[in-house]
C-alpha positions as CSV (number, residue, x, y, z in Angstrom):
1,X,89.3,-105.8,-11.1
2,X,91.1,-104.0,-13.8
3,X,89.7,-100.8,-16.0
4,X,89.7,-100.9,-19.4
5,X,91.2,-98.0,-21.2
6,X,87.8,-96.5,-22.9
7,X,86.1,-96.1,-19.6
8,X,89.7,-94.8,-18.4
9,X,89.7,-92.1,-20.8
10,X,86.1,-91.4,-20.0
11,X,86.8,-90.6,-16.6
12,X,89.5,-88.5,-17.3
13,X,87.7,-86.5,-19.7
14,X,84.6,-86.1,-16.8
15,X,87.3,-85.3,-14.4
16,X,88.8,-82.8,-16.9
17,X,85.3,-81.0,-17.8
18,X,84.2,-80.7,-14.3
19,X,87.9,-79.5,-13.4
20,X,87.5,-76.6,-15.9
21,X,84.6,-77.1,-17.7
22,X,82.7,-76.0,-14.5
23,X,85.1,-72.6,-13.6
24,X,84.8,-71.7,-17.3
25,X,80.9,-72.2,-17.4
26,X,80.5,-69.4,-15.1
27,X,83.6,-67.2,-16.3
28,X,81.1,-66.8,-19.7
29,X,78.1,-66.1,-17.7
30,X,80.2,-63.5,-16.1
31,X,81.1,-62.2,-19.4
32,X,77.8,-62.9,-20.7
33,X,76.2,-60.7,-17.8
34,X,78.8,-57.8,-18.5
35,X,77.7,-57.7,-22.0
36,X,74.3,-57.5,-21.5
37,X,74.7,-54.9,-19.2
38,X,75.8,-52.4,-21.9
39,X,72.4,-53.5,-24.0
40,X,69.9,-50.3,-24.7
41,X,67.3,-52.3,-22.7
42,X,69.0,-52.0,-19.6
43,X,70.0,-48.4,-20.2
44,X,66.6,-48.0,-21.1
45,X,65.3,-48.7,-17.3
46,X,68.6,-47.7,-15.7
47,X,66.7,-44.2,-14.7
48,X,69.1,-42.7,-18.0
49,X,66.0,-42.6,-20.4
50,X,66.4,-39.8,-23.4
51,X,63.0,-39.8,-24.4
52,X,59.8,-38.2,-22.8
53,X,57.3,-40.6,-21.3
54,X,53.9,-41.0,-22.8
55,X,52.5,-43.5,-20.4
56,X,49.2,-43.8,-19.4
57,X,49.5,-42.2,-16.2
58,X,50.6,-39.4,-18.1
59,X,47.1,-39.2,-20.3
60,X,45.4,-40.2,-17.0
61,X,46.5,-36.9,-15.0
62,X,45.9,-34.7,-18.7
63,X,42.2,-36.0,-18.6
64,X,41.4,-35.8,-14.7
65,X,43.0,-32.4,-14.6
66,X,44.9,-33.2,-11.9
67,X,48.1,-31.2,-10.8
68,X,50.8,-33.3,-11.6
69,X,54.5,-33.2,-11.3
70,X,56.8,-34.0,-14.6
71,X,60.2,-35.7,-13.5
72,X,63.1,-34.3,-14.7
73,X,64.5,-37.4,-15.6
74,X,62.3,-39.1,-17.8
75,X,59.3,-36.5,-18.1
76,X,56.9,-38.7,-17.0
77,X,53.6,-37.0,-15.1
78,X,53.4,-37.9,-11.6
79,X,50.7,-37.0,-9.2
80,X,50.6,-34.5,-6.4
81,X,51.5,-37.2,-3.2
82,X,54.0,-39.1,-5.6
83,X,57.4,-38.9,-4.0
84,X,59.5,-41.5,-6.6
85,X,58.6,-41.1,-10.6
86,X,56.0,-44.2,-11.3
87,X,58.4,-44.5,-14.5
88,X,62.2,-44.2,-13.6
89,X,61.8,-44.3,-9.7
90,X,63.7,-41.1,-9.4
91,X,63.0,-38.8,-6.2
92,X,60.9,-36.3,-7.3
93,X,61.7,-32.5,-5.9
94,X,59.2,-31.4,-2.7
């Protein structure tokens, strides 16, 4: 039983793509990954926000009147038993 040279060459060419076709596949969702990292939508929730918060916790505690503590990260309003930020998950000060 002999092979024929086409279905030769297409094993050698699945043996070559799974070979390196499968190590490079993850290599560029590696890279991939490490790109996205540096995207302003992961910075965004990273806890390294620039802008104030104006969730609706935030117009919650201003209508209720209830004592609430800003975080110094983000600036979001927290409420009196909070002990992380509801918006960055920073620990807020006792």
């Amino acid at each position: 039983m002999a092979i024929s040279t086409t279905e030769l060459a297409v094993r050698l060419l699945v043996y070559g793509f799974v070979l390196v076709g499968a190590p490079l596949f993850f290599v560029l969702m590696f890279r991939l990954m490490d790109y996205a990292a540096h995207d302003t939508l992961v910075e965004q929730f990273s806890g390294q926000r620039t802008g104030p918060d104006t969730g609706q916790l935030n117009a919650y505690f201003e209508q209720a009147a209830v004592e609430a503590t800003s975080c110094g990260i983000c600036g979001a309003a927290n409420g009196p038993d909070y002990t992380y930020c509801h918006n960055c998950q920073e620990r807020l000060p006792d």
